[in-house]
N, C-alpha and C positions, 0 to 999 in steps of 0.2 A: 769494134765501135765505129759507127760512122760520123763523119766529120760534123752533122746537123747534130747528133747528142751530146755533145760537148757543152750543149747550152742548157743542158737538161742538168747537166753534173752543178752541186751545190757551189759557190767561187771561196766558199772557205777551201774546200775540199782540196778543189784544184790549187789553190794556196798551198796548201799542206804538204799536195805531191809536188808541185814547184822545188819547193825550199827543202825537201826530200832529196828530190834526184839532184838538186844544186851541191847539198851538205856530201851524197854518195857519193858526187861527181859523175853521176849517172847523165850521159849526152842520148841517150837511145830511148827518146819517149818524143819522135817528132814527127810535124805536121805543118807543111807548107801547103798552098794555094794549087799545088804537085802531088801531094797527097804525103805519107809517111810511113812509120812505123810507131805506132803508139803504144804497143806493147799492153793494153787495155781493152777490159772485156766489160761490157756491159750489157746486163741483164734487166731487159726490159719490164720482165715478169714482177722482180724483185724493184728494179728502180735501184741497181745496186752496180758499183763501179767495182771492177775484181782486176788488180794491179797485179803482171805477170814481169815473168823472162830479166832477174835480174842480174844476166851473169857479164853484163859490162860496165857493174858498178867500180868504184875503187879504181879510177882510168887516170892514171898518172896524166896523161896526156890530153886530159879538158879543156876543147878550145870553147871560151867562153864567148865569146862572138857569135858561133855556133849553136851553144846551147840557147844562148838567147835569142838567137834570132828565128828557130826552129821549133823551141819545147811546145807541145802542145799548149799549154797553160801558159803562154810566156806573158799573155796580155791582162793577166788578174796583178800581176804586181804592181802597176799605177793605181791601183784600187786604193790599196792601205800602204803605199809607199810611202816609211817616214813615219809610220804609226809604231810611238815607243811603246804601247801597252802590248801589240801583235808582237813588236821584236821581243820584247822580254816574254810573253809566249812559246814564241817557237825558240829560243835557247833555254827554257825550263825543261820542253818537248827534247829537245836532242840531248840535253844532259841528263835526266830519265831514262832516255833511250840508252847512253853509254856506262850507268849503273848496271843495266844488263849483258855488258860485253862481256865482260872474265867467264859468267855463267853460260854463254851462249859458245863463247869460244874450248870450254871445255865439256861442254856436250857436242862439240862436232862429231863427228865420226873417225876416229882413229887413221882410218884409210888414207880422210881427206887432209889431214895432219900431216900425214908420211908422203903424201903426193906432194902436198905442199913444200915439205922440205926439201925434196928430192930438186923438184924443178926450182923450188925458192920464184916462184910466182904472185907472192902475196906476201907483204913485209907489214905484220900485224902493230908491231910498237910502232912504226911510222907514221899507218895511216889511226893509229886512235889518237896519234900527238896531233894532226892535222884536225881531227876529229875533236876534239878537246877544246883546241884551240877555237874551231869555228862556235865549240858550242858556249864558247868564253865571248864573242864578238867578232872576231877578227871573218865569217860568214858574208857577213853584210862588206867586207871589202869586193864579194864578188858578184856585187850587185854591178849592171850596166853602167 
């Protein structure tokens, strides 16, 4: 995706991915004046944004400074900053999303279950407590 399509993407949208990779703690979707790593593909054909490569989500270590001051999207949040009808959207949106974890965590793949425990890289009750919480409120403390 080049930096002039960005204007082309709808600003719900980029909304959506914003308050996404914030909730993951996804820092790896950035774009400075330097260029980035957007991890985003956009097809022209379609008019269609195809959201990649999330294997830096769940990053104990989110420097929020960082993520704001870099995220591709970072500049759609003054849009509806403060809009309680959007905040109460997007934690409807993320507590829907965490209905689907038990189901989603026991279809992984057995493999990645046993890799997991082995190296203990990924502490699943932690981050759905973290996860729960934000989609309870506690989110919007990690706004700027």
């Amino acid at each position: 995706m080049k930096y002039e399509t960005q204007k082309l993407i709808d600003p719900h949208l980029q909304r959506s991915l914003l308050f996404f990779d914030l909730w993951v703690e996804n820092e790896d979707r950035t774009l400075t004046d330097k260029g980035g790593n957007l991890n985003l593909l956009w097809s022209s054909d379609e008019s269609a944004l195809y959201v990649i490569d999330h294997n830096l989500i769940f990053d104990d270590a989110l420097n929020k400074a960082i993520f704001w001051s870099a995220h591709v999207f970072k500049d759609v949040l003054c849009i509806k900053q403060g809009d309680a009808v959007e905040a109460m959207a997007l934690e409807t949106r993320m507590k829907n999303s965490l209905a689907c974890w038990q189901t989603a965590w026991d279809n992984m793949p057995e493999t990645w279950a046993e890799y997991n425990h082995e190296l203990a890289c990924f502490e699943p009750e932690k981050h759905l407590q973290r996860l729960t919480d934000e989609a309870n409120g506690t989110i919007w403390l990690k706004l700027p």
